[in-house]
BATORVO-106166 format. One line per field, with one value per residue: x, y, z of N, C-alpha, C in turn; residue number from 0; residue in one letter. Coordinates in Angstrom, 1 decimal, always signed. Example, Ala and Ser with C-alpha at 12.3 -4.5 7.8 and 13.67 -1.06 7.14 Angstrom:
2
npx = +13.2 / +12.8
npy = -5.7 / -2.2
npz = +7.8 / +7.1
capx = +12.3 / +13.7
capy = -4.5 / -1.1
capz = +7.8 / +7.1
cpx = +13.2 / +12.9
cpy = -3.3 / +0.0
cpz = +7.8 / +7.9
i = 0 / 1
aa = a / s
***
This chain:
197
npx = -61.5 / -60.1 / -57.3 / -54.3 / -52.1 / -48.8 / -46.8 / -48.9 / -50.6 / -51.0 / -49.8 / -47.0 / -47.4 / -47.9 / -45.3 / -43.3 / -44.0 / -43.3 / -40.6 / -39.9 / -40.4 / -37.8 / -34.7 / -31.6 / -28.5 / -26.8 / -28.0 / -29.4 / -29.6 / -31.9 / -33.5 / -33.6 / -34.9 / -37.3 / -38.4 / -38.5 / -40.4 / -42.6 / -42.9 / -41.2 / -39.2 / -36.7 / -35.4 / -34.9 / -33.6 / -31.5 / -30.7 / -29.5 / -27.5 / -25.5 / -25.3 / -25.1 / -22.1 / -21.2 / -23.1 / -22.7 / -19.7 / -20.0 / -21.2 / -19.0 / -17.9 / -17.9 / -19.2 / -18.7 / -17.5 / -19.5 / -21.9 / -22.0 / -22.5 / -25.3 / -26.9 / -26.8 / -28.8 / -31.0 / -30.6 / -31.9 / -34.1 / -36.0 / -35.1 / -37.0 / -39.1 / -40.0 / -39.1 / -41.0 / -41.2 / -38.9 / -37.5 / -35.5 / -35.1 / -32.8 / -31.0 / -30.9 / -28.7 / -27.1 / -29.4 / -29.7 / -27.3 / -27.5 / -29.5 / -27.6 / -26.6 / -27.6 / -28.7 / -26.7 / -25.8 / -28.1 / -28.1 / -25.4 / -26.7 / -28.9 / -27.4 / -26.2 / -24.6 / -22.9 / -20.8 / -17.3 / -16.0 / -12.8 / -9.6 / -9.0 / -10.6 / -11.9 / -14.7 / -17.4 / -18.1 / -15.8 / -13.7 / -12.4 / -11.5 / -8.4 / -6.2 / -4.7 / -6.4 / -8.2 / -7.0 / -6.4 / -8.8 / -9.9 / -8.2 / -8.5 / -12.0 / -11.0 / -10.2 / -10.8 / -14.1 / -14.7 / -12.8 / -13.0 / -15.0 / -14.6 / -12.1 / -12.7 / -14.8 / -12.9 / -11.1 / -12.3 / -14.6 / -13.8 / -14.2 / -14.2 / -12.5 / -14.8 / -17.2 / -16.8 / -17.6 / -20.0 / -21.8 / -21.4 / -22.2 / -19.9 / -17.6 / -15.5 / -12.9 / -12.7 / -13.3 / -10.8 / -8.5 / -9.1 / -8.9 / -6.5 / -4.9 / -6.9 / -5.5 / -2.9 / -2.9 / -3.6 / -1.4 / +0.0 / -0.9 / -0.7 / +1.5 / +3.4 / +5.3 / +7.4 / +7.3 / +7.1 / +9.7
npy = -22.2 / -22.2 / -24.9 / -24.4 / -26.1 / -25.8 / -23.8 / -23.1 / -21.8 / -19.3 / -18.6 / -18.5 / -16.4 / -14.4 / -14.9 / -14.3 / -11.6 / -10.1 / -10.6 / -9.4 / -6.5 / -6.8 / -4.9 / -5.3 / -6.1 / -5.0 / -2.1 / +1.2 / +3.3 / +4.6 / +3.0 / +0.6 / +2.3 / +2.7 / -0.1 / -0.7 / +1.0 / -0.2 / -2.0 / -4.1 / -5.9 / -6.9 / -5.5 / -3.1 / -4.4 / -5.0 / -2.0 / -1.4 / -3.1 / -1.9 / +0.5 / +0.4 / +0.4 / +2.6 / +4.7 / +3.4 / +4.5 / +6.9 / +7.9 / +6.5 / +8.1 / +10.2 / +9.2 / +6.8 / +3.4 / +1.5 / +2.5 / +3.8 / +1.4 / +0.2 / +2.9 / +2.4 / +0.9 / +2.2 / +4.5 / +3.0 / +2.2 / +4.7 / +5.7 / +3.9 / +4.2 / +6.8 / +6.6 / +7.5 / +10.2 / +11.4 / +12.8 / +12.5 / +9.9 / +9.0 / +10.2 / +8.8 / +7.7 / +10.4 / +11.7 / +9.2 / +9.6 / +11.9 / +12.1 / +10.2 / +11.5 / +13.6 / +11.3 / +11.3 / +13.8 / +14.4 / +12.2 / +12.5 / +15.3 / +14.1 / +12.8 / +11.9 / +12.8 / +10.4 / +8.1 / +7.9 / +4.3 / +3.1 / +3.2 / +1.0 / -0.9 / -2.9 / -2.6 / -4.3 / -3.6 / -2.7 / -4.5 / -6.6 / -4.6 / -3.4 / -1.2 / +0.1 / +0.9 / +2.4 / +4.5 / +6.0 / +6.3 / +8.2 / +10.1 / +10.6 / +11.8 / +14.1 / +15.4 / +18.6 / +18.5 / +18.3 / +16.8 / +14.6 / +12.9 / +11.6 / +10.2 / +8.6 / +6.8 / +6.3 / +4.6 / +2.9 / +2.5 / +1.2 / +2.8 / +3.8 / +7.3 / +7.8 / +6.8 / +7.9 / +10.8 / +10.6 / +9.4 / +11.7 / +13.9 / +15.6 / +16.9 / +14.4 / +15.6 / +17.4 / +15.5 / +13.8 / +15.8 / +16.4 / +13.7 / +13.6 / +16.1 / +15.4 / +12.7 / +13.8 / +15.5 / +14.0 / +11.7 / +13.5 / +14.2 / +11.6 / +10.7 / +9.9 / +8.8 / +11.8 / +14.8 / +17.6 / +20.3
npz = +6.7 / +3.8 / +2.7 / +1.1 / -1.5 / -0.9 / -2.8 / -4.4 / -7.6 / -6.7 / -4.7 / -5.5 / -7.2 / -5.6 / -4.1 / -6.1 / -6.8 / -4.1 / -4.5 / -6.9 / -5.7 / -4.0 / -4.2 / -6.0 / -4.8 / -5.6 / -6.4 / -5.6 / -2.4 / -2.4 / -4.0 / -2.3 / +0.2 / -1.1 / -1.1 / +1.3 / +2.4 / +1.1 / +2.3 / +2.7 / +5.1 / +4.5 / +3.1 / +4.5 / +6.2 / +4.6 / +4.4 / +6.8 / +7.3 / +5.5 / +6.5 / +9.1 / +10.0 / +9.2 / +11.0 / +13.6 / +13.8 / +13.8 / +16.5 / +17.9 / +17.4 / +19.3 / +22.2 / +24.8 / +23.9 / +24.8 / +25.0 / +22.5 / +20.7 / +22.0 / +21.0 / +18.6 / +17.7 / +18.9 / +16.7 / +14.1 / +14.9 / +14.6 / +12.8 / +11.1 / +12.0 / +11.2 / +8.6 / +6.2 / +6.4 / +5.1 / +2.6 / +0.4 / -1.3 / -2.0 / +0.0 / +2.4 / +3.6 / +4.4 / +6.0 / +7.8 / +9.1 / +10.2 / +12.1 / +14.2 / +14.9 / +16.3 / +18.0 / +20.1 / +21.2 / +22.5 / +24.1 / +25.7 / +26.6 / +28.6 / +29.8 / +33.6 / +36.5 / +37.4 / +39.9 / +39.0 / +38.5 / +39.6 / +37.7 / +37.5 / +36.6 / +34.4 / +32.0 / +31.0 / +28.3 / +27.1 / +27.9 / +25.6 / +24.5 / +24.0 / +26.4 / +24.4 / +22.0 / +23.3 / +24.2 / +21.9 / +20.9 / +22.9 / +22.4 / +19.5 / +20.3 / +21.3 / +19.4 / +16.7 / +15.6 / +13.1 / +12.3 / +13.7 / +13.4 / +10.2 / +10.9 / +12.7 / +11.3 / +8.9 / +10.4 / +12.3 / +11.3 / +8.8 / +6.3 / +3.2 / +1.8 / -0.7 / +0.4 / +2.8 / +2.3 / +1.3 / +3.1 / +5.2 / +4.0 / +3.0 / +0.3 / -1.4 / -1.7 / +0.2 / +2.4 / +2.1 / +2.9 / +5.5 / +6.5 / +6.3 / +7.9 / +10.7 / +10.9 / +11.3 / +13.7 / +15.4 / +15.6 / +16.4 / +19.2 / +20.1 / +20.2 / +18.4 / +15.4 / +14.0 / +14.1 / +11.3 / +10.5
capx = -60.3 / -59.5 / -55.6 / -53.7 / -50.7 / -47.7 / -46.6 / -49.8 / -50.2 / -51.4 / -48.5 / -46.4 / -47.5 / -47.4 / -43.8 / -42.7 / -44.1 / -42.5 / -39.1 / -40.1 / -40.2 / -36.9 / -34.0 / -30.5 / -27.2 / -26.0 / -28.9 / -29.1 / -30.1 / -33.2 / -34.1 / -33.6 / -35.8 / -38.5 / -38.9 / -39.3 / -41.8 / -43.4 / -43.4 / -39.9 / -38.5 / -35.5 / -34.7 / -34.6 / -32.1 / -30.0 / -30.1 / -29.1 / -26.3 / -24.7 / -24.9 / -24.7 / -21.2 / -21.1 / -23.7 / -21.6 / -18.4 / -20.3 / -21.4 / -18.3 / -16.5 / -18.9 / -19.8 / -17.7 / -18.0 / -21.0 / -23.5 / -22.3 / -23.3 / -27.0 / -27.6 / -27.0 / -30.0 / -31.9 / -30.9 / -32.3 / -35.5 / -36.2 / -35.3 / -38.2 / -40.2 / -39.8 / -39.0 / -41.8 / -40.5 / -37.2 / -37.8 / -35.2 / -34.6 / -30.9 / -29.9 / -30.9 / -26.6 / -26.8 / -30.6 / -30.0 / -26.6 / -27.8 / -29.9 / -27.2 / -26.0 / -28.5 / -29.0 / -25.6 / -26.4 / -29.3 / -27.5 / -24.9 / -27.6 / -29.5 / -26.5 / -26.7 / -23.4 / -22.5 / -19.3 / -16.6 / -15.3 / -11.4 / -9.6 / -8.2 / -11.8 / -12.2 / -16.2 / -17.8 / -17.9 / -14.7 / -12.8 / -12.3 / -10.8 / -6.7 / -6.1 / -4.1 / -7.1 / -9.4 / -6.6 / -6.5 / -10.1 / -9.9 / -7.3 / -9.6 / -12.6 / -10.4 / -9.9 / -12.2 / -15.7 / -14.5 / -11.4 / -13.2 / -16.3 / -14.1 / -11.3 / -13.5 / -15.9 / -11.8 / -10.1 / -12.8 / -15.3 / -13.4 / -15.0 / -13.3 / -13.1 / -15.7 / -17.9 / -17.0 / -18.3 / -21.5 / -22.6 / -21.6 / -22.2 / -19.0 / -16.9 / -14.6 / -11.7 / -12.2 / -12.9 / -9.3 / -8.1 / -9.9 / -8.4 / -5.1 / -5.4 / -7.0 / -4.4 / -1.5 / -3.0 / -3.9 / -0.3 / +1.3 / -1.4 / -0.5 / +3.3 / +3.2 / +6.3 / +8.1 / +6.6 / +7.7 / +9.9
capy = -21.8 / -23.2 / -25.6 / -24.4 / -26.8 / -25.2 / -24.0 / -23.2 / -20.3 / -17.9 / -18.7 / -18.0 / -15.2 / -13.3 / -14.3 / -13.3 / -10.2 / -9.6 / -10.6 / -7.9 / -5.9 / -6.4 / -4.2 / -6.2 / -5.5 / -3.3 / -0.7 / +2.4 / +3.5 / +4.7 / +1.9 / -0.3 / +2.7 / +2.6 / -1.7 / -0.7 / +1.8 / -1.0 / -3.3 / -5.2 / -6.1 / -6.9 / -3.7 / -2.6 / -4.9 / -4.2 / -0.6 / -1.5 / -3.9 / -1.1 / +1.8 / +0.1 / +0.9 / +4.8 / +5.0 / +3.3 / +5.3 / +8.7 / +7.5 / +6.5 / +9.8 / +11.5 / +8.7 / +5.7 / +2.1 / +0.5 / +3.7 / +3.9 / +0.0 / +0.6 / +3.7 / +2.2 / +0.0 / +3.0 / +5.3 / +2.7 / +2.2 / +5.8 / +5.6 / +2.8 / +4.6 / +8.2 / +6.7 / +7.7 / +11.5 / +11.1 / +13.4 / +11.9 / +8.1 / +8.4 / +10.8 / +8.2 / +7.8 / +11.6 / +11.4 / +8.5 / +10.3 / +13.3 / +11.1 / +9.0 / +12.8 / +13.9 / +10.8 / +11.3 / +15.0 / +14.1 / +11.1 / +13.5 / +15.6 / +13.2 / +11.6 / +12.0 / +12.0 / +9.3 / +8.3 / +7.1 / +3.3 / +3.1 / +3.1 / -0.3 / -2.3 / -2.9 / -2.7 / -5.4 / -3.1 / -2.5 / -5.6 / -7.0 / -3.6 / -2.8 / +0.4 / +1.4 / +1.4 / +3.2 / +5.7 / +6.1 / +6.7 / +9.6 / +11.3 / +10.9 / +12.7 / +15.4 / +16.7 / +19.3 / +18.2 / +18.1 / +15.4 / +13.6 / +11.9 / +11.0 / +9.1 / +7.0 / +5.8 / +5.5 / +3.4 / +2.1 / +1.6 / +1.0 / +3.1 / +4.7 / +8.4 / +8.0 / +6.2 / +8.5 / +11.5 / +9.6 / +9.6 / +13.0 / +15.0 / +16.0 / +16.5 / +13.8 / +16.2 / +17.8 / +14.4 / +13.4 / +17.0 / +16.1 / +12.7 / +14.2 / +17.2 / +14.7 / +11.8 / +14.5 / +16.2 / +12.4 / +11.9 / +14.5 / +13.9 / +10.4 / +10.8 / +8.5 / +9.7 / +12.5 / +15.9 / +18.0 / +21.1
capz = +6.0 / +2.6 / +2.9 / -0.2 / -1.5 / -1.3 / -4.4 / -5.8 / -8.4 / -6.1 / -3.7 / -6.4 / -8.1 / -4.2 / -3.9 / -7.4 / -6.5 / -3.1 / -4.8 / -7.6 / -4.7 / -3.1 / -5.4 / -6.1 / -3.2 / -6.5 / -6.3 / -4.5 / -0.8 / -2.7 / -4.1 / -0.8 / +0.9 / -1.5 / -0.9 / +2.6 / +2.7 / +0.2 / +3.3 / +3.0 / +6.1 / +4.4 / +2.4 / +5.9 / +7.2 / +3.7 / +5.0 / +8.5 / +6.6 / +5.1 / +7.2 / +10.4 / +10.6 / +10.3 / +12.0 / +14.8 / +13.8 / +14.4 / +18.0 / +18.9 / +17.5 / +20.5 / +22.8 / +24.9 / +23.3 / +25.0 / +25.0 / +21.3 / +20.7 / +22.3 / +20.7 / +17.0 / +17.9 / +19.0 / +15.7 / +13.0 / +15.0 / +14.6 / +11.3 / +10.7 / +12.8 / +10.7 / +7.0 / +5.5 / +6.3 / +4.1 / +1.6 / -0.7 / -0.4 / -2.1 / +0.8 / +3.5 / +4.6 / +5.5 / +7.1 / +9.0 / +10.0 / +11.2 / +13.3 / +14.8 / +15.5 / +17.2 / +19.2 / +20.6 / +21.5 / +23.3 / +25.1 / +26.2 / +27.5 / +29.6 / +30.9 / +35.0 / +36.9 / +38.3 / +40.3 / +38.3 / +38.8 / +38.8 / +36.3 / +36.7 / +36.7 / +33.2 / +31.7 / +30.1 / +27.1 / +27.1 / +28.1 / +24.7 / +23.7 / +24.3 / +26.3 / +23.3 / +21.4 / +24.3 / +24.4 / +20.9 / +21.0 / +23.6 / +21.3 / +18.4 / +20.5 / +21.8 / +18.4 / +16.4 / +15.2 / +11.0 / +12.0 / +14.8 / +12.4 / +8.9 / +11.4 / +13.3 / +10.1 / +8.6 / +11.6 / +13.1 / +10.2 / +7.6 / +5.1 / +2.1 / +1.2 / -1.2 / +1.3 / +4.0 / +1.7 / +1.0 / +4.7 / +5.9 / +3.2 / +2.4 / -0.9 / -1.4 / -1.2 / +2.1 / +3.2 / +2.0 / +3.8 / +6.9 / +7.2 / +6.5 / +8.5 / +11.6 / +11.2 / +11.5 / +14.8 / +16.4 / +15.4 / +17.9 / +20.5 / +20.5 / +20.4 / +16.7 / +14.5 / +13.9 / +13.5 / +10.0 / +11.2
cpx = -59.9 / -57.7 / -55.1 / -52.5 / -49.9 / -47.2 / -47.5 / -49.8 / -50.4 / -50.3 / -47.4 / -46.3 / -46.7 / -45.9 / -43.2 / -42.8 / -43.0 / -41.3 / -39.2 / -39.7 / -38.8 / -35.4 / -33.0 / -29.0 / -26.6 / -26.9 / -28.6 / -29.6 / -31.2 / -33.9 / -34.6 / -35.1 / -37.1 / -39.6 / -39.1 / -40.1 / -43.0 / -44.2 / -42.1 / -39.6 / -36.6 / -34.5 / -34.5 / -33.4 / -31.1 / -29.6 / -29.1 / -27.5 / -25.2 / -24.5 / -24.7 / -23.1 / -20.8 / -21.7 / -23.0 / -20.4 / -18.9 / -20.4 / -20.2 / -17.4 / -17.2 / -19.1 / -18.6 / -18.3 / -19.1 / -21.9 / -23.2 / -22.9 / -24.7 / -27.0 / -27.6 / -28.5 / -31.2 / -32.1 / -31.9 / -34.0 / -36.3 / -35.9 / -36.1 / -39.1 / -40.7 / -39.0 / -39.5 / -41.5 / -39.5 / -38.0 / -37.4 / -34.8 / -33.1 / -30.7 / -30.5 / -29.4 / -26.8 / -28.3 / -30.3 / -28.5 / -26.7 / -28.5 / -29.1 / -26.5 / -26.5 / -28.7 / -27.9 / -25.8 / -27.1 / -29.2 / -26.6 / -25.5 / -28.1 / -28.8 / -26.5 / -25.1 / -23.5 / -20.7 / -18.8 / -16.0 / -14.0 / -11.1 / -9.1 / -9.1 / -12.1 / -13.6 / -15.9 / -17.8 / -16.7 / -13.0 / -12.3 / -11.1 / -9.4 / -6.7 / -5.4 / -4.8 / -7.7 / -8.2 / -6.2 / -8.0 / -10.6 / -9.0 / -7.9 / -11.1 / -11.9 / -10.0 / -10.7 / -13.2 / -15.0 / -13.5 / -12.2 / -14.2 / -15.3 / -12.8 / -12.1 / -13.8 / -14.4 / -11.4 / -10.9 / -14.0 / -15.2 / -13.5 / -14.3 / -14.1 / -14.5 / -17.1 / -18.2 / -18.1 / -19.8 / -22.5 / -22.9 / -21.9 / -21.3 / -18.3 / -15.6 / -12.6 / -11.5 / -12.6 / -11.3 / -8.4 / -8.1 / -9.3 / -6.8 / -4.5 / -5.3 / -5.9 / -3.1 / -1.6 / -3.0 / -2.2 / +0.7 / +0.5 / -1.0 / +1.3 / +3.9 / +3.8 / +6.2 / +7.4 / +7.4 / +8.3 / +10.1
cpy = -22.8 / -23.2 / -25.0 / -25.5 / -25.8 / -25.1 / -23.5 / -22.0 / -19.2 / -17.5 / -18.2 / -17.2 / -13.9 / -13.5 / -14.0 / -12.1 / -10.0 / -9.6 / -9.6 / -6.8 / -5.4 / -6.0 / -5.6 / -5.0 / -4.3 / -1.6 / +0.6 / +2.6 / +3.7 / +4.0 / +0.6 / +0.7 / +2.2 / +1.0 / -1.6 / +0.0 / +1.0 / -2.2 / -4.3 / -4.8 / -6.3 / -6.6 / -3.4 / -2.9 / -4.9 / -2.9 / -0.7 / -2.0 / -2.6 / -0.1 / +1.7 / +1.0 / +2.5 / +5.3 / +4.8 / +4.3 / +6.8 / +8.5 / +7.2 / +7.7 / +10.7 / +10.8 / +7.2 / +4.2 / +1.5 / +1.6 / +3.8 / +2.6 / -0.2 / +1.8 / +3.7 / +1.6 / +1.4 / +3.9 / +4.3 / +2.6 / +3.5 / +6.0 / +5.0 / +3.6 / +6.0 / +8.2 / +7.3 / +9.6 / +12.1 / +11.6 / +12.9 / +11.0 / +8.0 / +9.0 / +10.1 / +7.9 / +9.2 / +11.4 / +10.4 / +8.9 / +11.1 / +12.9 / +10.5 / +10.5 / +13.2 / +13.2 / +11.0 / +12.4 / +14.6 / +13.0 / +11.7 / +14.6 / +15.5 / +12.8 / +12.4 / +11.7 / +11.0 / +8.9 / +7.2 / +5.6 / +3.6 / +2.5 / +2.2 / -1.7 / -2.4 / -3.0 / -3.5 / -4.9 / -3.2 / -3.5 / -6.4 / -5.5 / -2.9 / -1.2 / +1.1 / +2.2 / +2.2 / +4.8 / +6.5 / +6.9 / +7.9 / +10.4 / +12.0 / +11.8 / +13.9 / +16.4 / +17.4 / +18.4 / +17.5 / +17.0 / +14.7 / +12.3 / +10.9 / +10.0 / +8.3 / +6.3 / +5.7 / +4.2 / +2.7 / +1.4 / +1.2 / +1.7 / +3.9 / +6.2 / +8.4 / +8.0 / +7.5 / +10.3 / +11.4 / +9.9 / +10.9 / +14.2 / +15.8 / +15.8 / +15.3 / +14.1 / +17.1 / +16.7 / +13.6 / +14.7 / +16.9 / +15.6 / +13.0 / +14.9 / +16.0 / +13.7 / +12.5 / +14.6 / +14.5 / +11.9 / +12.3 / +14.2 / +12.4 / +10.3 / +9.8 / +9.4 / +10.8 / +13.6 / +16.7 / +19.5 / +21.7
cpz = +5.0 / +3.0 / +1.3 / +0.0 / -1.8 / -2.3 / -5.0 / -6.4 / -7.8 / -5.1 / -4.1 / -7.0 / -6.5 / -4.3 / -4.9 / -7.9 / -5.7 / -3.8 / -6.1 / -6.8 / -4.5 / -4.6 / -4.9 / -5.0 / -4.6 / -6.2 / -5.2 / -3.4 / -1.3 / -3.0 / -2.8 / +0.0 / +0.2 / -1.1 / +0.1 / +3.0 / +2.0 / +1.6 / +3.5 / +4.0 / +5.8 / +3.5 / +3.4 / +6.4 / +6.3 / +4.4 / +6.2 / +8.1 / +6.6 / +5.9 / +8.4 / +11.1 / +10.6 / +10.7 / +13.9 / +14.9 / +14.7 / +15.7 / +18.6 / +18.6 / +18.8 / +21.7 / +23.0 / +24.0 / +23.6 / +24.8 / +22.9 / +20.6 / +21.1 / +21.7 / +18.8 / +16.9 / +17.4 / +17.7 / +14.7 / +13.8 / +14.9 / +13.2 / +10.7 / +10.8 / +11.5 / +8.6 / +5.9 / +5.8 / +5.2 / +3.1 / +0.5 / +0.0 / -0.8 / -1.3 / +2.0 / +4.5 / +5.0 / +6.3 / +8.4 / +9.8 / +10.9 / +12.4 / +14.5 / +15.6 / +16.7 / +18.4 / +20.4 / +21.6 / +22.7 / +24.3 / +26.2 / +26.9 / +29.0 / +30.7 / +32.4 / +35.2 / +37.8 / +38.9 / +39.4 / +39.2 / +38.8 / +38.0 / +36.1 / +36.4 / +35.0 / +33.1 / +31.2 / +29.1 / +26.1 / +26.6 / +26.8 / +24.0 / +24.3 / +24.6 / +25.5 / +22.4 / +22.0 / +24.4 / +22.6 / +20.7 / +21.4 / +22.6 / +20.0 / +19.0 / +20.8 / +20.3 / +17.7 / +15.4 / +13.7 / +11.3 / +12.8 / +13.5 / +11.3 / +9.8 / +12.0 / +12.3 / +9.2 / +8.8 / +12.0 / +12.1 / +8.9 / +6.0 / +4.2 / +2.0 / +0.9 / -0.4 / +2.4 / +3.9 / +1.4 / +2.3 / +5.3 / +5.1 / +2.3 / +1.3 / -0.4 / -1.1 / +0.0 / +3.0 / +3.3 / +3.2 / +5.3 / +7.6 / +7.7 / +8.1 / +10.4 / +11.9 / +11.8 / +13.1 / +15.8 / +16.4 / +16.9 / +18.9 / +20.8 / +20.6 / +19.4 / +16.0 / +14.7 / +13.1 / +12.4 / +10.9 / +10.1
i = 0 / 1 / 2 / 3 / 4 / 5 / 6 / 7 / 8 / 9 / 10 / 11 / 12 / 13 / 14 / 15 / 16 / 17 / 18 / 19 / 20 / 21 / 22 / 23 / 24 / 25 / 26 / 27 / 28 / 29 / 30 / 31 / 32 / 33 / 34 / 35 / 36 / 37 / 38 / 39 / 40 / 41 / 42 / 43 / 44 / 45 / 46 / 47 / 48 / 49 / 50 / 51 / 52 / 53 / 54 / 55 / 56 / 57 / 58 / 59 / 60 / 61 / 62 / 63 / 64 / 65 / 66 / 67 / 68 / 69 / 70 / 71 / 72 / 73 / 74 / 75 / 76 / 77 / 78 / 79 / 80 / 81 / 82 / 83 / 84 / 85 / 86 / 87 / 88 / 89 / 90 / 91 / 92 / 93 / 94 / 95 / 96 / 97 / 98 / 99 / 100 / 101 / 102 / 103 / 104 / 105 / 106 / 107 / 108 / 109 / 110 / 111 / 112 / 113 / 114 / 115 / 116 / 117 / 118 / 119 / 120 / 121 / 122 / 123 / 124 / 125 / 126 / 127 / 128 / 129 / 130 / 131 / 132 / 133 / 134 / 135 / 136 / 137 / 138 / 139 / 140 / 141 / 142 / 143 / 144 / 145 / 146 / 147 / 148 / 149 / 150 / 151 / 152 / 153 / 154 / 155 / 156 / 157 / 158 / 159 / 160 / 161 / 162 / 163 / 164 / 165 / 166 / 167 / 168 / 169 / 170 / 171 / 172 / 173 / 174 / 175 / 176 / 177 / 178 / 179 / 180 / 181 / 182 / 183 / 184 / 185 / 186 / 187 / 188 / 189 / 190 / 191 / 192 / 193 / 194 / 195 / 196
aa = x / x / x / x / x / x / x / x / x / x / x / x / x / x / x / x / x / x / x / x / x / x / x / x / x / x / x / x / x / x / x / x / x / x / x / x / x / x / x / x / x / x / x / x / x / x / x / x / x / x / x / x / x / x / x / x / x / x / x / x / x / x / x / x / x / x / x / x / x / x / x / x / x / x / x / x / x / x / x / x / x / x / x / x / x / x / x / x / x / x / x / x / x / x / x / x / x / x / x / x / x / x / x / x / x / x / x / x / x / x / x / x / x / x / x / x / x / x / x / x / x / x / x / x / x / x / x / x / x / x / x / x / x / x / x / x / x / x / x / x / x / x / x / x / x / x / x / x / x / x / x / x / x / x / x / x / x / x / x / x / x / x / x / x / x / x / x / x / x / x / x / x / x / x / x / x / x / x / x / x / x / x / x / x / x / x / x / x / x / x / x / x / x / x / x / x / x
***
């Protein structure tokens, strides 16, 4: 095995490649995918960066807090795993949603009953999180499909309109409708101000 010195030109050419490679935090989801089907590991973990959280949001609009926390894991590895599928790399936010959909689905499925704890043992998942929020939470699944998704990735992942459009597919203005629409009904279910007569 020939010792190279660090540094030397060949050392340097490979990594002023790789960093050719890797796109800039402005670029698009496509760009990020393309550097990882290239071989970057960390176009990858940009992806993960960004979409982490509505990927979590959608999981927990369907799924309690700890099963939605392990099954974020599980969506992006299946995203790695099945990248090279992604027909188009800018619609990787709805791909890797529909995913995080499905996993949900399929979690809900599987799930086995088991006997409930009472309701005064707090989980380890949990324990960190105020029954205002956990009841908040239940209010937010109990409502239909189209408000449940755009309030979570709102309230819980912070993500703007525009953003929240981006992920699910939806136009920007029935995501504003949505949230509306959702906030109103979570509203009366939660007993939060004064209904319009």
């Amino acid at each position: 095995m020939v010792s190279r010195a660090p540094g030397s030109a060949r050392e340097r050419s490979a990594s002023e490649e790789g960093r050719a490679l890797e796109p800039t935090r402005r670029d698009s989801p496509g760009a990020w995918v393309a550097a990882s089907l290239a071989g970057s590991e960390a176009a990858f973990e940009e992806l993960y960066r960004r979409f982490a959280p509505a990927v979590h949001g959608i999981l927990l609009a369907r799924l309690r807090p700890a099963e939605a926390e392990d099954l974020v894991q599980e969506v992006f590895l299946e995203a790695w795993r099945r990248l090279a599928q992604l027909r188009e790399a800018e619609a990787f936010g709805g791909w890797i949603c529909t995913i995080a959909r499905r996993k949900a689905i399929d979690w809900r499925r599987a799930e086995r009953a088991t006997e409930p704890l009472p309701a005064e043992l707090p989980s380890a998942a949990t324990a960190g999180v105020t029954l205002e929020a956990q009841r908040a939470l239940e209010a937010i699944r109990s409502l239909p499909e189209a408000y449940r998704e755009p309030l979570v990735l709102r309230l819980v992942g912070g993500l703007s309109s525009r953003e929240i459009a981006g992920v699910t597919g939806l136009t920007e203005g029935s995501v504003r409708v949505n949230l509306h629409r959702g906030l109103r009904q979570l509203r009366e279910r939660m007993g939060v101000g004064h209904a319009k007569r």
